[in-house]
C-alpha positions in Angstrom: 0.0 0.0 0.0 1.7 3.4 -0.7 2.8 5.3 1.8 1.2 9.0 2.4 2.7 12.3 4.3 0.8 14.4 6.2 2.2 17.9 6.2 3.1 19.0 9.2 4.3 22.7 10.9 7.1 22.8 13.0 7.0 26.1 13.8 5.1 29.1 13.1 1.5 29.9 12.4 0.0 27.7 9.2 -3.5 28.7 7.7 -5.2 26.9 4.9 -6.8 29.0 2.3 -9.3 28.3 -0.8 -8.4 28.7 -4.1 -11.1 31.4 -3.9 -9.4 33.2 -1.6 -5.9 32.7 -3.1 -7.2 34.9 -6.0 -8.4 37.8 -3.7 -4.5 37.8 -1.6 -2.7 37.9 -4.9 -4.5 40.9 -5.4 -3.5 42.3 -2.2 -0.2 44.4 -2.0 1.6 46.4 0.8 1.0 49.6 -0.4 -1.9 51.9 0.6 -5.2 51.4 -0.6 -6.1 52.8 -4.7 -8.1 56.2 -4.8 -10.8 56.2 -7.4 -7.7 57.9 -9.8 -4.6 56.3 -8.6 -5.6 51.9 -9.4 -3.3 50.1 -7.0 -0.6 48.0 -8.8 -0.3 44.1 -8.2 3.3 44.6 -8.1 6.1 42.5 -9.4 5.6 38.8 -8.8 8.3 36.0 -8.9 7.7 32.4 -8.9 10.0 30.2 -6.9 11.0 26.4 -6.9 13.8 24.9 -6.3 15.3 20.5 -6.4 12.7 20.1 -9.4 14.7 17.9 -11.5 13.7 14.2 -9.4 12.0 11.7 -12.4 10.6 8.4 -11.5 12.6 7.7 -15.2 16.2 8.0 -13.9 17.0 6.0 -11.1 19.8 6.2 -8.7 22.4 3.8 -8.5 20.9 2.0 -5.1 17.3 1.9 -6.5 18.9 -0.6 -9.1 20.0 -2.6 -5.3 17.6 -2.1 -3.4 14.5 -3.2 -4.8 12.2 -2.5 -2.1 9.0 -3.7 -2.3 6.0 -1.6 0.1 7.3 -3.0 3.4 10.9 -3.0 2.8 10.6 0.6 1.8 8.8 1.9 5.0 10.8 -0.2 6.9 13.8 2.2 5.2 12.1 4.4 5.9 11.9 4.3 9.8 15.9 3.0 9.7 16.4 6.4 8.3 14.5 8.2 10.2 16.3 7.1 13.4 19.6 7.2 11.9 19.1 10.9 11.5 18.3 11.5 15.2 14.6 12.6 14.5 12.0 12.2 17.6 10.7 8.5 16.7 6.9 9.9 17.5 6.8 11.9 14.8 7.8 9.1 12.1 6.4 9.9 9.0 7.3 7.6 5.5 7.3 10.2 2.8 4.5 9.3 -0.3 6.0 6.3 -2.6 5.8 5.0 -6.3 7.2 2.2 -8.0 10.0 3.1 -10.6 9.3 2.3 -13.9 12.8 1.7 -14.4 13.3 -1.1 -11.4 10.1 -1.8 -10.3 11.0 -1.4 -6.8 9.5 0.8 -4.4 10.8 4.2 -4.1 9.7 8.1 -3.2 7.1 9.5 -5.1 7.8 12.3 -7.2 5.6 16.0 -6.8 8.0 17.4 -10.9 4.9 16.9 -12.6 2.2 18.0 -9.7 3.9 21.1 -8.9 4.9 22.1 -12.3 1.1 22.1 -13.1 0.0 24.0 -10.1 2.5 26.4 -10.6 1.3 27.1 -14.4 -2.2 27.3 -12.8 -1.8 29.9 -10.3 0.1 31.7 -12.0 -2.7 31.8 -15.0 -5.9 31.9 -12.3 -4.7 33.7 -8.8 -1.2 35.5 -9.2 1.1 37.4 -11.1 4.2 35.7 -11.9 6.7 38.2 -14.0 9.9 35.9 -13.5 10.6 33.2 -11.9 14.1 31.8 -9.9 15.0 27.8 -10.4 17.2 26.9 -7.4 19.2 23.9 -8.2 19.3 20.3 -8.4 17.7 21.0 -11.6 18.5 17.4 -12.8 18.8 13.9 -9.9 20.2 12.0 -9.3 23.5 13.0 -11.1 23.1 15.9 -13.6 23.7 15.1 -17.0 26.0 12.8 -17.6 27.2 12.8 -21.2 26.0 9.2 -22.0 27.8 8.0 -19.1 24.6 6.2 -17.1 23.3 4.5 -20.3 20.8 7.5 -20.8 20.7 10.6 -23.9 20.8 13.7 -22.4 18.6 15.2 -24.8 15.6 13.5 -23.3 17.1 14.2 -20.0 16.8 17.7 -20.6 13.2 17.5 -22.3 12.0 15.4 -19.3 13.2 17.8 -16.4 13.7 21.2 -18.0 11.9 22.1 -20.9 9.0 19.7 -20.3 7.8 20.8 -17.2 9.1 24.2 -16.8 9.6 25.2 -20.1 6.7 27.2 -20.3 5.2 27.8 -17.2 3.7 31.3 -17.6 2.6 32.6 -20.9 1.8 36.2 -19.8 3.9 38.3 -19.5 5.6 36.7 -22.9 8.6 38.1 -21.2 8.4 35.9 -18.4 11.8 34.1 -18.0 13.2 31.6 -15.4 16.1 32.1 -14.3 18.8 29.2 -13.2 21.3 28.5 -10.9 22.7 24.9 -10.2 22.8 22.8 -7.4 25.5 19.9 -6.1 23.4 17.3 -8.0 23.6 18.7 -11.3 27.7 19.1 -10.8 27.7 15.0 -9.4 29.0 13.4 -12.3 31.3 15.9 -13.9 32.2 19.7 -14.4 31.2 18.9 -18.2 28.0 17.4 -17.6 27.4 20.9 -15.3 28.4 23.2 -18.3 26.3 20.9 -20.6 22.8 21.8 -18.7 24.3 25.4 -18.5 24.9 25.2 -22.3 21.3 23.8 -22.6 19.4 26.2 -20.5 21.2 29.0 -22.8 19.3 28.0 -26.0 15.7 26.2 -24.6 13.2 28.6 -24.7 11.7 30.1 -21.4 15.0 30.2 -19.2 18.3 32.4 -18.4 21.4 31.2 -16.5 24.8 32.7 -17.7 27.4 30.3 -16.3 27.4 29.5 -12.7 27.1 32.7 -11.4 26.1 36.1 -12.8 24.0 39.2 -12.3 21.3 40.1 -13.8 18.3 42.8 -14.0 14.8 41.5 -15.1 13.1 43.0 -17.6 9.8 43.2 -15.3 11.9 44.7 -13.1 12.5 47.9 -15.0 16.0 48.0 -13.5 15.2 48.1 -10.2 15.5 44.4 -9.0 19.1 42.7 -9.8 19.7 39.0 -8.6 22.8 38.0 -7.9 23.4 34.3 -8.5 26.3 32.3 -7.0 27.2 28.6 -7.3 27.5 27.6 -3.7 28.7 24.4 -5.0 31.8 25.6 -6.3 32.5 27.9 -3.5 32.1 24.7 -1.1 34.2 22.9 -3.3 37.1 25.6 -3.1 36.9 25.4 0.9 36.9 22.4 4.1 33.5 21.6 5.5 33.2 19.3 7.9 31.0 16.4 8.4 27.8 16.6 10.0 26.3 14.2 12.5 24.1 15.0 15.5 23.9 13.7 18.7 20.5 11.8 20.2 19.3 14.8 21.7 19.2 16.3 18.2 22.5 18.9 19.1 25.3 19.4 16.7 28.0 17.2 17.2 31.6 18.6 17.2 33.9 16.8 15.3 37.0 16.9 12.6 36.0 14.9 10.3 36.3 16.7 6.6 33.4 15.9 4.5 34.3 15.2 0.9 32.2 16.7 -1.4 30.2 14.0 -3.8 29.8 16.7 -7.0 32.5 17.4 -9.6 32.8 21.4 -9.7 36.2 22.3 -8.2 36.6 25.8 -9.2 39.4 25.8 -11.9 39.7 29.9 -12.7 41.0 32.8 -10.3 37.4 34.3 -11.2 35.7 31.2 -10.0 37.7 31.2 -6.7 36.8 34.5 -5.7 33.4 34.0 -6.5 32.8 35.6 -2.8 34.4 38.8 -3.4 32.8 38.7 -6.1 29.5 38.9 -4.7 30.4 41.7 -2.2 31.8 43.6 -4.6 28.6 43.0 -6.6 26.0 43.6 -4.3 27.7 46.9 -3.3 28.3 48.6 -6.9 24.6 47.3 -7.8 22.1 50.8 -8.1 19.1 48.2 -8.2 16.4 48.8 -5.3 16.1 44.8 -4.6 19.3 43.3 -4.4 18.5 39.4 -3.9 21.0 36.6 -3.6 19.6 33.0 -5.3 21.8 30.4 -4.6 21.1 26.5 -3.7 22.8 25.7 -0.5 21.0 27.5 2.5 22.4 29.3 5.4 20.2 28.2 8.0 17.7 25.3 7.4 16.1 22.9 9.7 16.7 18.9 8.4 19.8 18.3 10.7 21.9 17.4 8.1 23.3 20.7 6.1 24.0 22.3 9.0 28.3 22.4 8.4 27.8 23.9 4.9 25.8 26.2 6.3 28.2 27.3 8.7 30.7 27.7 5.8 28.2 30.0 3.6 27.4 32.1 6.9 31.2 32.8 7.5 32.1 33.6 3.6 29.1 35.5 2.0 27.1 36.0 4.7 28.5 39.2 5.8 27.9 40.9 1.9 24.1 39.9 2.2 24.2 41.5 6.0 25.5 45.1 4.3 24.1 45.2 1.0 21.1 42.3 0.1 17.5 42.5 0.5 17.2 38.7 1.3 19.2 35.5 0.1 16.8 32.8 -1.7 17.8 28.8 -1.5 16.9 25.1 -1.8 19.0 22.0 -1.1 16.4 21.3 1.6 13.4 19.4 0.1 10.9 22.1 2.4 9.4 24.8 2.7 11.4 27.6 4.9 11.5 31.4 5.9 14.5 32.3 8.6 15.6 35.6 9.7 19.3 36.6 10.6 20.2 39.3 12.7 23.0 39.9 11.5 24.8 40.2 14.5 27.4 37.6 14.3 28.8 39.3 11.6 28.4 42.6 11.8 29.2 43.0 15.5 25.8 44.1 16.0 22.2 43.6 15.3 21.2 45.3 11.9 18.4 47.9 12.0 16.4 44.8 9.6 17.3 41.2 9.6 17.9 39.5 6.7 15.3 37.6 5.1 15.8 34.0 4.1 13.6 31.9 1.9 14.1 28.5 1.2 12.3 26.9 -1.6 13.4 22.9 -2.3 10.1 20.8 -2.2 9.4 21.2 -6.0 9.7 17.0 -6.4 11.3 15.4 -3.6 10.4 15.7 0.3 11.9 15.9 3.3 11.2 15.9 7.3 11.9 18.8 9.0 14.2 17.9 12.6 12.1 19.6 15.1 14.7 18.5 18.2 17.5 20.1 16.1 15.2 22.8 15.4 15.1 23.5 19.0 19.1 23.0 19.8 19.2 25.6 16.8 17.3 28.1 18.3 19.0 28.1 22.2 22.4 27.8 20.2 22.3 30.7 17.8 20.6 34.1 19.2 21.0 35.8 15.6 19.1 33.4 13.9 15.6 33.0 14.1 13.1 30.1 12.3 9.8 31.7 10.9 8.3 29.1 9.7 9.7 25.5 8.6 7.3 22.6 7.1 8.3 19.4 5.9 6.8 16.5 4.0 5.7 18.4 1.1 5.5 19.2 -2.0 5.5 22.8 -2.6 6.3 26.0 -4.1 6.9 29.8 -2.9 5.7 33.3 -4.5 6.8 36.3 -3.9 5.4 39.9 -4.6 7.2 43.1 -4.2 5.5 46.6 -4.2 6.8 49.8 -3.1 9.5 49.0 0.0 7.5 46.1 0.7 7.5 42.3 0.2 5.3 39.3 0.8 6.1 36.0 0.2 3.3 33.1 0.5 4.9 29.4 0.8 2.7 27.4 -1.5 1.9 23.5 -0.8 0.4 21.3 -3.4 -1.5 18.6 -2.8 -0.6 14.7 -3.3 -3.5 13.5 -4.3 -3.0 14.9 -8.0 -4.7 17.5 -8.3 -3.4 21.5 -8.8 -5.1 23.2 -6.1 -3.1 24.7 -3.9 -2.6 25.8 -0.4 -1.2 28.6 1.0 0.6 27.2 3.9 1.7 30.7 5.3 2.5 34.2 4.4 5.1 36.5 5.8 5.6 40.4 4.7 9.2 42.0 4.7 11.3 45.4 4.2 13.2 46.3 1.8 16.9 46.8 3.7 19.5 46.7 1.2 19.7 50.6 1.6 20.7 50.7 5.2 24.5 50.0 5.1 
C-alpha cells in the first residue's frame, strides 16, 4: 500500500486558504489602498521552486539494489528516520511510487504535480513576472554525457523544458532564471556546463554560467539578482561532516566531508566568487538586491548544517551590508529564517535578513524539530519563521513599493493542482541601510 505524508508545521503559524481566496490575496499588495484615480498596482511577482529535476525515469544507482518492495521501503524508511536522530513519535514515511525503471518501491515524485499548479496559479490567482530555479535542476546526477546509459537530450526534455519550459505565458517576457545545485555538478564539471549550455538556447530560461548578475526585464531595473554557485565555493573550501547527537545537538567533530559533486573551481574568477558577490552587491544601483543560490544558510533537516556554517562565514556578511534577502533550496521544504545579522556585523542590523528556502518542487523531506530546538538556544541571531516538511511545494513572492510578501505554497498529493497557501510572511526592503 503506498505510503502518504501528512504535512506537518514545526514552527510558526500555518492557515489553509481556498483557491477562492488565493485569487483575492494575490490581489493584495503592501502599499496603501487605490483612490478612485490612482488603481493600486499588483506589483512584481516572482515564482520560486527549487530541487525540481527528481523523475521516476532515472533511477539512482541504489534503487537498481535495493528493490524494495512496500514493506521494505517503510521499513527504510523508519531505519532512516532514526539514523538521523529525529524524535521517533513523529515518524512519517514520505509518499512512494514504484520506478518504472526497477520496479521497486521508491519516493514519489511532486515534478509533474507542482509544475502544473505552478502554471495554474500563475494563469488563475497571481502574477508571476519571472521566476528563480534553485538547483538540483536534474537527480540523481546531472547530465552525464552518455555516461549512465541515458541521452541527455531526453534528459533535458524530461526535467527542463518539459515541465518548466513554459510555465507562464503572460507576460511573454516571463523568464526563469537558473542556478545549479550539487546534484547537477555530481558526475562531472562537463556534464554541469552541458545543462548550462542547454538552458542557454531552450526557450523560457536564463542562466549565464554559474554565477552572474542580472536585472529582469519586469523589473525595469530596479531588481538585480545575484546568482552564486554555492557548489563551487564549497568545493574551493573544508567543510566538515555533519552528524548530531540523540538529543538532536550538533556534534563537534574533525571529520572533513568530501564533497560528492565534480565542480572544483578551476579559474581565479571562480575562486573569488565571494568577493565577487560583495563587490557586486555593493556597486549594484538596483532597489532589490536578492541573492539566489542553492545551499542555505540556516535550514532545519539536521543534516546541512556544516555547509551552512561555511556560507554564513564567507558570503554571509555581503548579504548582511548590502542584500534585501538570500533565496535557496537543497532542503526538500518549505522555509523562511531571519538573521540578525549580529554575528557578523558585530551588532544587530536595523532589519534582519530575510531568508527563503524553496526545495520541495519534487522530492520531500522531514523537517528535525529536536535540532530545530538546539538551533534556536544555540544561535541568538538566527531566528526560524516558519519551517514545514513532508511536502510538496512552491513559494511566491510579490514586491511593491519597499514592501515584500512571500506566500509558501503547498500542493497537494492526491494529483490535483489546487493549492494551499501554507503561510505568508511580509518583509522590508533593507539593502539601503549599510
Amino acid at each position: 500500500m503506498k505510503q502518504t505524508s501528512q504535512k506537518k508545521p514545526a514552527f510558526g503559524l500555518s492557515l489553509t486558504i481556498t483557491p477562492l481566496m488565493v485569487f483575492a490575496m494575490a490581489l493584495q499588495s503592501c502599499a496603501p489602498p487605490a483612490t478612485d484615480d490612482q488603481p493600486q498596482s499588483p506589483g512584481i511577482g516572482v515564482l520560486i521552486f527549487g530541487d525540481s529535476g527528481y523523475h521516476l525515469n532515472y533511477p539512482d544507482e541504489d534503487d537498481y539494489d535495493d528493490l524494495f518492495n512496500d514493506a521494505d521501503y517503510r521499513q527504510n524508511e523508519w531505519k532512516k528516520w532514526l539514523e538521523d536522530k529525529r524524535p521517533e513519535e513523529e515518524f512519517e514515511a514520505r509518499p512512494s511510487a514504484v520506478s518504472p525503471i526497477t520496479g521497486g518501491t521508491v519516493p514519489a515524485t511532486g515534478i509533474h504535480r507542482v509544475a502544473a499548479a505552478m502554471r495554474r496559479f500563475c494563469a488563475e490567482a497571481a502574477t508571476c513576472d519571472f521566476g528563480l530555479m534553485l538547483g538540483d535542476n536534474i537527480y540523481p546526477s546531472g547530465a552525464t554525457l552518455g555516461a549512465d546509459g541515458f541521452d541527455d537530450a531526453q534528459r533535458f526534455e524530461d526535467m527542463l523544458s518539459g515541465p518548466f519550459g513554459k510555465l507562464v505565458t503572460t507576460p511573454e517576457s516571463y523568464t526563469t532564471y537558473v542556478t545549479l545545485g550539487n546534484h547537477d555538478w555530481e558526475t562531472s564539471r562537463e556534464g554541469g556546463f552541458a545543462q548550462i549550455e542547454y538552458l542557454q538556447k531552450a526557450g523560457g530560461f536564463y542562466i549565464d554560467g554559474p554565477y552572474y548578475s542580472v536585472k529582469p526585464a519586469a523589473g525595469n531595473g530596479e531588481i538585480e539578482l545575484f546568482i552564486i554557485d554555492t557548489s563551487m565555493i564549497l568545493a574551493a573550501t573544508t567543510v566538515r561532516e555533519d552528524y548530531l547527537n540523540d538529543d538532536g545537538s550538533e556534534m563537534i567533530t574533525d571529520e572533513i566531508a568530501e564533497p560528492d559533486y565534480a565542480v572544483e573551481p578551476m579559474t581565479d574568477a571562480e575562486r573569488a566568487q565571494p568577493g565577487w558577490l560583495e563587490a557586486a552587491l555593493k556597486a549594484s544601483t538596483a532597489k532589490w538586491k536578492f541573492v539566489v543560490a542553492h545551499h542555505p544558510i540556516w535550514s532545519s533537516s539536521g543534516s546541512k548544517f556544516e555547509q551552512a556554517r561555511v556560507l554564513r562565514e564567507l558570503i554571509l556578511p555581503a548579504m548582511c551590508r548590502y542584500a534585501d534577502a538570500y533565496l535557496a533550496g537543497h532542503d526538500h521544504t518549505l522555509e523562511i529564517h531571519t538573521d540578525s545579522c549580529a554575528a557578523v556585523l558585530g551588532e544587530a542590523s536595523a532589519l534582519p535578513l530575510v531568508q527563503i528556502v524553496s526545495g520541495a518542487a519534487s522530492k520531500q523531506r522531514p523537517v528535525n524539530t529536536a535540532f530545530m530546538r538546539h538551533q534556536e538556544r544555540n544561535y541568538p541571531e538566527h531566528k526560524t519563521v516558519m519551517a514545514e516538511g513532508l511536502l510538496w511545494g512552491f513559494s511566491h513572492l510579490t514586491l511593491q513599493g519597499d514592501s515584500a510578501e512571500v506566500r509558501m505554497m503547498t500542493v497537494p498529493e492526491d494529483g490535483g493542482s489546487e493549492v494551499t497557501v501554507s503561510y505568508v510572511y511580509q518583509f522590508k526592503r533593507r539593502s539601503h541601510l549599510h
